[in-house]
MDAnalysis code that builds the backbone (N, CA, C; Angstrom):
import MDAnalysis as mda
import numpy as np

u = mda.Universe.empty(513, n_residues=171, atom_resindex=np.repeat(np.arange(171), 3), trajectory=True)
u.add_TopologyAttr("name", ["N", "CA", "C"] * 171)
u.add_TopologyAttr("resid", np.arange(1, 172))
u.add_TopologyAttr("resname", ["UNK", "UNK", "UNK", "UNK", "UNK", "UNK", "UNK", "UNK", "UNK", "UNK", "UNK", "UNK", "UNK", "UNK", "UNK", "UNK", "UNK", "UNK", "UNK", "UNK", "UNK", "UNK", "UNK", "UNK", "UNK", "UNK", "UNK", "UNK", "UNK", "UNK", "UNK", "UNK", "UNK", "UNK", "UNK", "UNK", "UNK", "UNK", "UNK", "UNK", "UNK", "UNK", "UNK", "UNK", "UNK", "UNK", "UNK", "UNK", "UNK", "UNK", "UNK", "UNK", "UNK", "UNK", "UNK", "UNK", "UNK", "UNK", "UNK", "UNK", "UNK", "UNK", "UNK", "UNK", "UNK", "UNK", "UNK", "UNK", "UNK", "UNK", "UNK", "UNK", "UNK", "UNK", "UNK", "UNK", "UNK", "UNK", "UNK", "UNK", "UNK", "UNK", "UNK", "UNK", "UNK", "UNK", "UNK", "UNK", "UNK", "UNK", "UNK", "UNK", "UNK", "UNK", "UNK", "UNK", "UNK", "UNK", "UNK", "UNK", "UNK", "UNK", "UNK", "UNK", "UNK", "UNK", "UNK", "UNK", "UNK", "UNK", "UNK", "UNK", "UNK", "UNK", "UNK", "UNK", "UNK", "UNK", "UNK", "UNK", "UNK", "UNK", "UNK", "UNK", "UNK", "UNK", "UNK", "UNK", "UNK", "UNK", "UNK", "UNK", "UNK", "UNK", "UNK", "UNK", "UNK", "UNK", "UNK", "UNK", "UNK", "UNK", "UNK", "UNK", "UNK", "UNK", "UNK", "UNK", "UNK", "UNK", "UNK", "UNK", "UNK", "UNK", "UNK", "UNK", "UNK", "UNK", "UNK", "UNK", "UNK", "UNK", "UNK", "UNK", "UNK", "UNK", "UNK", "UNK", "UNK", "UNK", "UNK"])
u.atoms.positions = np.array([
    [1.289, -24.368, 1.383],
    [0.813, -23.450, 2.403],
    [1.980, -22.799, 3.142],
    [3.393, -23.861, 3.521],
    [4.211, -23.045, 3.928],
    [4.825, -21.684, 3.185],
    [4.842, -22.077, 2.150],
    [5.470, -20.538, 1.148],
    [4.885, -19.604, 1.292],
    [3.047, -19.638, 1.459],
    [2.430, -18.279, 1.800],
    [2.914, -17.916, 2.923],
    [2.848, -18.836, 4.135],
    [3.303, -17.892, 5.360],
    [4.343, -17.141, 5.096],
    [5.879, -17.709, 4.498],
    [6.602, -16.966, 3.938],
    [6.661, -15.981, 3.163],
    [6.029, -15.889, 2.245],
    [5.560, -14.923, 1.165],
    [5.275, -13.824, 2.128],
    [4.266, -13.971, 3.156],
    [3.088, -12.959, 3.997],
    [4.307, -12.601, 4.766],
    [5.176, -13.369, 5.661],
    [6.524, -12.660, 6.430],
    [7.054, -11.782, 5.755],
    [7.717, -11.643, 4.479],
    [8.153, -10.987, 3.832],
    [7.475, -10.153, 3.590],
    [6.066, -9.609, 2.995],
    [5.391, -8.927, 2.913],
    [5.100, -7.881, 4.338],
    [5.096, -8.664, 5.079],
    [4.066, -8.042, 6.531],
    [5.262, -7.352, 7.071],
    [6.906, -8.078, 7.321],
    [7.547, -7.582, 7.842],
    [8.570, -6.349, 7.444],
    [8.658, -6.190, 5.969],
    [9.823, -5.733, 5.378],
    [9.273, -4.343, 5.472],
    [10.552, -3.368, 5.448],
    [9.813, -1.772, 6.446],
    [10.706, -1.008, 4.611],
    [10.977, -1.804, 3.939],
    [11.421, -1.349, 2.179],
    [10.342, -1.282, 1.221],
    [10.334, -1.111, 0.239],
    [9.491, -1.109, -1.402],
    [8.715, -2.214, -0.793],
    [7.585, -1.899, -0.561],
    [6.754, -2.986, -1.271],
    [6.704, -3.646, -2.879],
    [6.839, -2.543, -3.771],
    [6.982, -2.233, -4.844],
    [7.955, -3.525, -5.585],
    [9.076, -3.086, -5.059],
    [10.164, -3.899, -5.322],
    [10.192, -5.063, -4.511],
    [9.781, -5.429, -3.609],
    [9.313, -7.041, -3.038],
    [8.672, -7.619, -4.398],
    [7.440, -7.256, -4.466],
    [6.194, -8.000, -5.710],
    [7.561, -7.990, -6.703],
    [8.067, -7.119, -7.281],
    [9.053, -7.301, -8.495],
    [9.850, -8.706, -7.919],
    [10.300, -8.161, -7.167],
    [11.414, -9.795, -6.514],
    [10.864, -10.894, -6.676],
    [9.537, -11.278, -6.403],
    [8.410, -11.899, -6.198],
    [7.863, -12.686, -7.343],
    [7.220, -11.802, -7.786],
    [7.017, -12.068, -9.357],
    [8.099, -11.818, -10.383],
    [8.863, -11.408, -10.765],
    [9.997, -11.385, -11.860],
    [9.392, -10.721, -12.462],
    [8.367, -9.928, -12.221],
    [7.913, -8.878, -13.054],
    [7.995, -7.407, -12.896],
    [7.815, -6.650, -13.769],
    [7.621, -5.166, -13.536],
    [6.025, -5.153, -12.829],
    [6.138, -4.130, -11.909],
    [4.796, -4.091, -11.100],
    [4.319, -2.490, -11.415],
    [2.965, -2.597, -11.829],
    [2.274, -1.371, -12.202],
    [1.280, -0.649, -11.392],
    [1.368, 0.441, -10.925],
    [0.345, 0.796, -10.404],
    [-0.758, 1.382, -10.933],
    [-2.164, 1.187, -10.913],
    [-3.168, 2.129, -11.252],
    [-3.980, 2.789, -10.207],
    [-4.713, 4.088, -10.626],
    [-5.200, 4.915, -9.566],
    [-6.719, 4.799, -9.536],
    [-6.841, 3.789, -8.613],
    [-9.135, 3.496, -8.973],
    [-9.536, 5.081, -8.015],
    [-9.163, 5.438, -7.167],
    [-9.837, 6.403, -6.633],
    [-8.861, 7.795, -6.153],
    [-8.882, 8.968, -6.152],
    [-8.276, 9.918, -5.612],
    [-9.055, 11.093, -4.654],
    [-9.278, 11.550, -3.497],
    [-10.749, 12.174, -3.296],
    [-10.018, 13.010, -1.824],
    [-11.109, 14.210, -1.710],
    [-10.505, 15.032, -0.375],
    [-11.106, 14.115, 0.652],
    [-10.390, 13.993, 2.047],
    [-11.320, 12.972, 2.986],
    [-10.983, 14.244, 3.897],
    [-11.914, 13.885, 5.182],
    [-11.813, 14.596, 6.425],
    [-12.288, 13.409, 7.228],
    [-11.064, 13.038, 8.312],
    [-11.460, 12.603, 9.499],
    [-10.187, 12.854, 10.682],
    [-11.404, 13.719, 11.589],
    [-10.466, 14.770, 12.707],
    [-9.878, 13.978, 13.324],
    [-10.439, 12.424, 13.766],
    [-9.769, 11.585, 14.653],
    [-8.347, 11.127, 14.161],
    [-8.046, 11.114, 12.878],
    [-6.991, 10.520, 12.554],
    [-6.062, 11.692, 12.058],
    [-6.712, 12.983, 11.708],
    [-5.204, 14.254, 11.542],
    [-4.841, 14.594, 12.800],
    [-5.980, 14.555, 13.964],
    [-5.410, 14.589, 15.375],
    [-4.246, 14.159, 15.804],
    [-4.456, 12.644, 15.557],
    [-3.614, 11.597, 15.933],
    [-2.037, 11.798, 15.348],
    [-2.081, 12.307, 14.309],
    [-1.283, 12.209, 13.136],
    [-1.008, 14.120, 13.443],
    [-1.259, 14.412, 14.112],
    [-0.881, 15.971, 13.795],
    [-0.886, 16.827, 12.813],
    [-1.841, 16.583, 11.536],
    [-1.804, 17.212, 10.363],
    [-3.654, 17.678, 10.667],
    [-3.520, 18.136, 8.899],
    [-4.642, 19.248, 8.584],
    [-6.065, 18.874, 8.881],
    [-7.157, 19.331, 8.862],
    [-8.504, 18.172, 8.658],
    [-8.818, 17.805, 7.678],
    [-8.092, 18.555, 6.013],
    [-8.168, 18.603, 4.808],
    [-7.018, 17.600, 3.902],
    [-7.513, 16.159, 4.014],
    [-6.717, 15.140, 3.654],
    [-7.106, 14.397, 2.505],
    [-6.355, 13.969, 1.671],
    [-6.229, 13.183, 0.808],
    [-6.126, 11.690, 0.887],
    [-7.390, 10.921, 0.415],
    [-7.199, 9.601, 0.206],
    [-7.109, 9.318, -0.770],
    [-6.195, 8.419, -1.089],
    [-5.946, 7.605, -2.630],
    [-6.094, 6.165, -2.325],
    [-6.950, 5.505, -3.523],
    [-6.434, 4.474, -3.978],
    [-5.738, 3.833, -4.677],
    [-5.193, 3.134, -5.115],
    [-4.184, 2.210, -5.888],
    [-4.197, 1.021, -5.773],
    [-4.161, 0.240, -6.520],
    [-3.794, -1.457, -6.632],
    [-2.370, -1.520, -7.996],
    [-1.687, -2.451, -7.165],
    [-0.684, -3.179, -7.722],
    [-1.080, -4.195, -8.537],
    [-0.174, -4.241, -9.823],
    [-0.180, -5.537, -10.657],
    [0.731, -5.642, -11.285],
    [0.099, -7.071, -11.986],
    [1.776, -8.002, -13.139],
    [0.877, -7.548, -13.819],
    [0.895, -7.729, -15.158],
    [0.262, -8.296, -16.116],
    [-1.367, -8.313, -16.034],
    [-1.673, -9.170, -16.173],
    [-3.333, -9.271, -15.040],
    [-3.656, -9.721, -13.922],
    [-2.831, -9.240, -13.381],
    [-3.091, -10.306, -11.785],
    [-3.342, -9.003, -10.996],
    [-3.800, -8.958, -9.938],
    [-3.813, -7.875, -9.027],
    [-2.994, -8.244, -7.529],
    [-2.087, -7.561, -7.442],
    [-1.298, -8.030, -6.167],
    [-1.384, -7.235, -5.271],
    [-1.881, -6.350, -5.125],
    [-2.106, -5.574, -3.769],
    [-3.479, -4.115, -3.736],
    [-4.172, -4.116, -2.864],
    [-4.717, -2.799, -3.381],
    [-4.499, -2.262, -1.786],
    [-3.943, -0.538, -1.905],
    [-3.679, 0.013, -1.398],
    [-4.235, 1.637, -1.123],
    [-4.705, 1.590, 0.154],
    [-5.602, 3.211, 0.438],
    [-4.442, 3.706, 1.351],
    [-4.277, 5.329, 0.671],
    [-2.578, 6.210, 1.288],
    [-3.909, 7.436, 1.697],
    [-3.341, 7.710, 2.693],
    [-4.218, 8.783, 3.427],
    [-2.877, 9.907, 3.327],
    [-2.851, 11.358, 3.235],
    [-2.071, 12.124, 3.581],
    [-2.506, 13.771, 3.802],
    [-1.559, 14.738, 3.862],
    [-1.936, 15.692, 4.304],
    [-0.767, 16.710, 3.096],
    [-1.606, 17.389, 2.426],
    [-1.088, 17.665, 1.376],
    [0.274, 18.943, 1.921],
    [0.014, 19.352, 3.031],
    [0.681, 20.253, 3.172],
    [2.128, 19.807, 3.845],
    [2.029, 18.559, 3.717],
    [3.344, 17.491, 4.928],
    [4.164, 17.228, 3.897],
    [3.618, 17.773, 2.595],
    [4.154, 16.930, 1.330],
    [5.427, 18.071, 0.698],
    [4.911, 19.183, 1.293],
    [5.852, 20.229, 0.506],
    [7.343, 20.485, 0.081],
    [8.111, 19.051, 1.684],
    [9.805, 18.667, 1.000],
    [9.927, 18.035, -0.049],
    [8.789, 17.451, -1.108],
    [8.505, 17.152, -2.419],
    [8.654, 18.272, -3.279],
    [9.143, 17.862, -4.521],
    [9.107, 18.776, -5.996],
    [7.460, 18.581, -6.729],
    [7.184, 17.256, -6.476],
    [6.140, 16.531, -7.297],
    [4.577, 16.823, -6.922],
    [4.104, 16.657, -7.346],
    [2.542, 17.024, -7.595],
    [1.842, 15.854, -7.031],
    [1.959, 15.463, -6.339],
    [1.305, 14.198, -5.810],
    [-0.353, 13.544, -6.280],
    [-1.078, 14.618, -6.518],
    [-2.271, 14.404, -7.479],
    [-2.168, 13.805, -8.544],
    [-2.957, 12.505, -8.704],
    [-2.707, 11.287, -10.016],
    [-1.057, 10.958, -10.295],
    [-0.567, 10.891, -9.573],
    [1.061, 10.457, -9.332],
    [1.015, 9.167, -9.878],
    [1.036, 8.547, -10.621],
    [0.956, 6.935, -11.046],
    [2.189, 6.335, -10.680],
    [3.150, 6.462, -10.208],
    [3.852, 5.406, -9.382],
    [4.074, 5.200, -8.184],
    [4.993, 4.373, -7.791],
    [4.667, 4.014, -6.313],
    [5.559, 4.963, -5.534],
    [4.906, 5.109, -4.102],
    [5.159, 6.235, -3.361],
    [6.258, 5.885, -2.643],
    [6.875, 4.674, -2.194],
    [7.951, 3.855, -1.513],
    [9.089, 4.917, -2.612],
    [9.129, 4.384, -4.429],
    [10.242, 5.192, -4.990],
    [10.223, 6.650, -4.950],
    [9.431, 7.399, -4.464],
    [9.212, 8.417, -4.489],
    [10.084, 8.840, -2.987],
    [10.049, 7.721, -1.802],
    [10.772, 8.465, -0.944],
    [11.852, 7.711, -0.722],
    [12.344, 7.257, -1.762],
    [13.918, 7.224, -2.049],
    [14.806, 8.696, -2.188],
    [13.841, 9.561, -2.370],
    [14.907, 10.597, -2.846],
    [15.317, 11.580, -1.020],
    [14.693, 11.181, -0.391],
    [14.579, 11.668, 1.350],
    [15.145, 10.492, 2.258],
    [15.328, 11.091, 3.471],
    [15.654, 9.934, 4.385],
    [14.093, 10.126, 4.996],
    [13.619, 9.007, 5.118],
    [12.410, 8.431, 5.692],
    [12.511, 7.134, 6.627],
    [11.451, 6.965, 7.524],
    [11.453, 5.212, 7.570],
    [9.941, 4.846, 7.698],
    [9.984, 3.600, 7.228],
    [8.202, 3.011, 7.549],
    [8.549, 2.636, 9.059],
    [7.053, 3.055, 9.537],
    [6.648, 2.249, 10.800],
    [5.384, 1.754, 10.748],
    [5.501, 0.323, 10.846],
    [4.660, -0.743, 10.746],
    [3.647, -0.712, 12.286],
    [2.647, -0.405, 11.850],
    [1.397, -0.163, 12.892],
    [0.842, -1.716, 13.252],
    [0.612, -1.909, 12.469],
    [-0.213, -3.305, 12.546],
    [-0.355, -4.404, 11.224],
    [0.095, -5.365, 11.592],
    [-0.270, -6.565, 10.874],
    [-1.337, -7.692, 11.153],
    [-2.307, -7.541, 9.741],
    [-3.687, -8.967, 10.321],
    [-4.088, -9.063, 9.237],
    [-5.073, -10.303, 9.548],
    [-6.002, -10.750, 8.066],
    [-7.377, -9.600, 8.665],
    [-7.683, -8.918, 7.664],
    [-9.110, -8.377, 8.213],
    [-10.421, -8.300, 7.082],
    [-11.407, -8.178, 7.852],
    [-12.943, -9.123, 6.282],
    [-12.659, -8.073, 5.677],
    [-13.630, -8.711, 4.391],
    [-13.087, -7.876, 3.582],
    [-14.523, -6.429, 3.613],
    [-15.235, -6.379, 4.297],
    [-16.508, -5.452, 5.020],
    [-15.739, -4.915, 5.228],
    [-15.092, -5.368, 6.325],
    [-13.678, -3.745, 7.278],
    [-12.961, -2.898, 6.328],
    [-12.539, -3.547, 5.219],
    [-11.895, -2.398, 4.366],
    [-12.669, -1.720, 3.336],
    [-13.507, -2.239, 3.183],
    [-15.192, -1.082, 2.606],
    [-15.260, 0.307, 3.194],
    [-14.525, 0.431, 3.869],
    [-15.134, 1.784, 4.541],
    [-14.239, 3.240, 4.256],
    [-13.145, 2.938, 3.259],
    [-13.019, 3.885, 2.480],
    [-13.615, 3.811, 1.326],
    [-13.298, 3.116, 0.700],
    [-13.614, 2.519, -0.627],
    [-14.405, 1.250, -0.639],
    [-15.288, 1.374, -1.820],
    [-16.298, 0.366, -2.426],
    [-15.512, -0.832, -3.164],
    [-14.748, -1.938, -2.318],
    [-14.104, -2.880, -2.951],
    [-14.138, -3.670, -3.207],
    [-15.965, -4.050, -3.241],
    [-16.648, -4.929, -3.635],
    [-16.236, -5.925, -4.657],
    [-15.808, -4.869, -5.815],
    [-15.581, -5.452, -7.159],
    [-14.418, -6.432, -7.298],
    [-13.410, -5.586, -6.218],
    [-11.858, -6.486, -6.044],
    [-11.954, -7.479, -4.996],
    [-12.279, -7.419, -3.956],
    [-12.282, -8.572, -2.456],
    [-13.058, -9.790, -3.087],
    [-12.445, -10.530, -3.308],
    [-13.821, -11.496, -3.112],
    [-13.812, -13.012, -2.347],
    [-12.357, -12.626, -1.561],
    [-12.365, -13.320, -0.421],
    [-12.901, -12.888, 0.976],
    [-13.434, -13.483, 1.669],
    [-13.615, -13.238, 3.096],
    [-12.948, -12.000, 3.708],
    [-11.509, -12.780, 3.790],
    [-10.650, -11.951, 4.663],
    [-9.098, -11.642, 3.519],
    [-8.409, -10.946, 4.179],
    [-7.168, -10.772, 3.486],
    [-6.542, -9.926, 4.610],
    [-4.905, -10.363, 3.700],
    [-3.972, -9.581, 4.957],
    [-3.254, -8.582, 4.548],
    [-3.612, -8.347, 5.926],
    [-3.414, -6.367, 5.216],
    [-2.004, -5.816, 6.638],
    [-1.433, -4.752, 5.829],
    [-0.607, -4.450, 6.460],
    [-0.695, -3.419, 6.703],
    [-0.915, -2.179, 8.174],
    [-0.602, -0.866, 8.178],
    [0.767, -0.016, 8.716],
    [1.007, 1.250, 8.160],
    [2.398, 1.519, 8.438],
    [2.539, 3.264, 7.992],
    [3.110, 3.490, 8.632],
    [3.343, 5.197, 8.138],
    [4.490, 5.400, 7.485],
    [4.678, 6.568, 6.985],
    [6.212, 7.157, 6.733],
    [6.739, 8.399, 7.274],
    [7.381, 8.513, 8.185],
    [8.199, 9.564, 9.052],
    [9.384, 10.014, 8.255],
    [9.033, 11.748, 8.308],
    [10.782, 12.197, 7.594],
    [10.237, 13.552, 8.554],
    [11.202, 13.640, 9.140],
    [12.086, 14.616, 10.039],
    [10.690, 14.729, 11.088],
    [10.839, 13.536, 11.887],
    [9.129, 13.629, 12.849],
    [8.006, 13.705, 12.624],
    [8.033, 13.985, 11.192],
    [5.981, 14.478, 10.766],
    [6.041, 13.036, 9.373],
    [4.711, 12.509, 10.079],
    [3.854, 11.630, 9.039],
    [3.638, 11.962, 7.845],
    [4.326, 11.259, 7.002],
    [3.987, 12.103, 5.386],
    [2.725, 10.957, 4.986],
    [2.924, 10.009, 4.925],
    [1.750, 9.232, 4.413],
    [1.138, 7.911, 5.617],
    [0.288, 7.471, 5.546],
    [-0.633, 6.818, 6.242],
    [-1.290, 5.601, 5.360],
    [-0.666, 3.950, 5.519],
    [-1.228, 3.776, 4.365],
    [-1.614, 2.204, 4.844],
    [-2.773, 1.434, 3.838],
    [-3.365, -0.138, 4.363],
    [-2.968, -0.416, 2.862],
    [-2.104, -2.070, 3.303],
    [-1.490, -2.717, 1.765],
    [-2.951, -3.518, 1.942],
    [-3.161, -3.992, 1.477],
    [-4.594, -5.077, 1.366],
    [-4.179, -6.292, 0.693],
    [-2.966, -7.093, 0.702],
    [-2.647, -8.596, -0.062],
    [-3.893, -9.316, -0.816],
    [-3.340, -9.353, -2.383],
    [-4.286, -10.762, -2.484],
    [-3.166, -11.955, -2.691],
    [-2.952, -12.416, -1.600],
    [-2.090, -13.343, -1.407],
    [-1.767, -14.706, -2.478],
    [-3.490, -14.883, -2.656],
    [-3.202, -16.017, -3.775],
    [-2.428, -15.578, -5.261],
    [-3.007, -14.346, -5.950],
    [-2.561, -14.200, -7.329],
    [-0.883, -13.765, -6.529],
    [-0.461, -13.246, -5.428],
    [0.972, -13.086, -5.001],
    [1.778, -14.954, -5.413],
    [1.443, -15.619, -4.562],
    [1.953, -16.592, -4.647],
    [1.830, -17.139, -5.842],
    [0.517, -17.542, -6.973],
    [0.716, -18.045, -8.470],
    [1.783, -17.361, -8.686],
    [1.725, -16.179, -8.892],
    [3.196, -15.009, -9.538],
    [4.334, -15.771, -8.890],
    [4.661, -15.877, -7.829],
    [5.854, -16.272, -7.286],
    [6.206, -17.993, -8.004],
    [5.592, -18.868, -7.472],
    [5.389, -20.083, -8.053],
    [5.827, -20.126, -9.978],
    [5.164, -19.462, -10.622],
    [5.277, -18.781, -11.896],
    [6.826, -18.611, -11.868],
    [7.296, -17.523, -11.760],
    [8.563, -16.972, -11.187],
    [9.632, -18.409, -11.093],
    [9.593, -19.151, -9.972],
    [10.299, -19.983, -9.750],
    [10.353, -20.979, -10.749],
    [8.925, -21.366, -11.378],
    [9.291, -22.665, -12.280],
    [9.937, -22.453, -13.465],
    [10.422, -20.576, -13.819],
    [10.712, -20.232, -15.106],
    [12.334, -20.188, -14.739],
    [13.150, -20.596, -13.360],
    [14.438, -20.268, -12.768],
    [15.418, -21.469, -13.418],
])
């Protein structure tokens, strides 16, 4: 039990790749796939965020192999995106290497375990949650004052730690 808390520190706190954590983590290459891509509108949060009412939610979940290590909903504003070359529509890798090529920084909004009902409300994640609760991390990305992305990691902590455990007994 102590290693998860650890595992989750590392996870919850590190403002780098998520991407490349799970790799560290697991000793594996980490893959992303795209379960959902869709226009969203909600005024309360481009308000907040100073962008368009015409926003983009994506989903994504992380994996090894067959394990699922993270699923992740990126909210953005397509027009914040334009110091990009890239097409951000069905982008299949992770968005952390993508703003390697800019100076950016994450800012970490909030860290908690939350049910897994609460994160239903973008997405139908019925199929993936099938714990109670899970810990989820929120955090933005700032390059030159404006929010480029908006995003909830969703941990499944256990297949994180087998991977890690895995990892170590092969050292």
């Amino acid at each position: 039990m102590e290693q998860r808390h650890k595992l989750l520190d590392i996870l919850f706190y590190n403002t780098g790749s998520t991407t490349a954590i799970l790799e560290g983590i697991s000793g594996q290459v980490i893959e992303v796939e795209i379960l959902e891509e869709k226009n969203y509108n909600n005024q309360s949060l481009s308000k907040e965020l100073s962008w368009a009412n015409d926003l983009i939610l994506r989903i994504t979940k992380l994996k090894s192999s067959d394990k699922n290590l993270s699923y992740n909903i990126v909210l953005y504003d397509p027009k914040q995106l334009e110091v990009f070359e890239e097409d951000f529509s069905q982008l299949s890798y992770p968005i952390g290497k993508i703003l390697e090529q800019i100076d950016s920084r994450r800012i970490i909004t909030r860290t908690s375990w939350q049910k897994s009902k609460k994160l239903n409300r973008f997405f139908d994640f019925t199929v993936f949650l099938t714990h109670q609760s899970y810990p989820v991390k929120e955090y933005y990305y700032l390059h030159d004052s404006k929010v480029l992305f908006y995003i909830f990691e969703i941990y499944d902590i256990e297949n994180i730690e087998k991977l890690f455990l895995t990892n170590l007994l092969m050292l």
